[in-house]
Structure formats: C-alpha cells, structure tokens
N, C-alpha and C positions, 0 to 999 in steps of 0.2 A: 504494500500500500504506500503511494506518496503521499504526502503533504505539502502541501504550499505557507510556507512561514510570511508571515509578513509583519512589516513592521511600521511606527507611528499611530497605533491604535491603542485609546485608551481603555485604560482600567473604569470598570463603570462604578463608581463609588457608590455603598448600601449603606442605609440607615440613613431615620431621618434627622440625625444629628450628624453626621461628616456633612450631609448636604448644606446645613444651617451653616457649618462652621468655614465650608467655602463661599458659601453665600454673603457673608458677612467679612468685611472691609475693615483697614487697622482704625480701630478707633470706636468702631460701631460698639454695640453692649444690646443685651439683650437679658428682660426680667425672668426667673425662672424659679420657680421650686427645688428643694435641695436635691431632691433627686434626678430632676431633669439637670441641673445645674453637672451634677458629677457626669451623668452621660455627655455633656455638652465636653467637660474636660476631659471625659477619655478620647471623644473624637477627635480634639486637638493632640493630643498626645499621637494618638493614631498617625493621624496624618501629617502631620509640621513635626515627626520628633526626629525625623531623619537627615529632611531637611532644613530643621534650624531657623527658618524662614521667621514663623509665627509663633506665639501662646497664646496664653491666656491670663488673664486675672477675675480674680472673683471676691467680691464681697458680699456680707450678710445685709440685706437691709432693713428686711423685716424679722418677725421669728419665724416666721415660714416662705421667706423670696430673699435668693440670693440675684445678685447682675453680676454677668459675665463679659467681659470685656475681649474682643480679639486684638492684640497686642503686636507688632513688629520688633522681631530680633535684634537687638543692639550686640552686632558682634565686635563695634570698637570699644570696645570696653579696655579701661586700661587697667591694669591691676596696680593693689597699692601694695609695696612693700614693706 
C-alpha cells in the first residue's frame, strides 16, 4: 500500500477551551468560574508551553469568578545577580 504524505496541514485543535485561548488576543481577559478558569489554564499550558509564545494570569474576583488574562512572553528578561 502507498501513501501520499503531505505536508503544511494543520493540526485541528479540540476542546472548547484551546479554541477560547486562541481566540483571544494578548491582553484580552475573560470572566470565568474556578473550574472553567483551571480548564482555560491547562489549555494555555497545552498549547503556548512549547512555544513560549503566550500564558496566562489569573485572579480571584469574586468567591466564585476568577479573570483570566492571555498574556505575551517576555523572553528579555534580564536576570538579577
């Protein structure tokens, strides 16, 4: 049997938290339940942990709504001695 490889074809991203967390822009933030909240940061982790790109931040606001924030990489970071 052949097969034909090809290549430039994307991976189709599942879950509707990787799509939220590409969908959303550095800066953007989004209200969420602490549970949804954790899902939202494993997405990030998921996807941005390889390349570095993006995170995340997250605060409590209420007792039950955290905001999630998508965040851009500061890779010049300089270290302090």
């Amino acid at each position: 049997m052949q097969y034909k490889i090809e290549k430039g074809i994307p991976i189709p991203t599942r879950g509707k938290w990787n799509q939220l967390a590409e969908k959303m822009e550095d800066g953007d933030s989004v209200l969420l339940s602490l549970q949804d909240s954790i899902n939202l940061k494993k997405a990030f982790r998921n996807i941005y942990a390889r390349e570095g790109k993006f995170s995340c931040v997250a605060r409590q606001e209420s007792p039950h709504s955290f905001r999630v924030w998508k965040r851009k990489v500061n890779k010049s970071k300089k270290k302090v001695s």
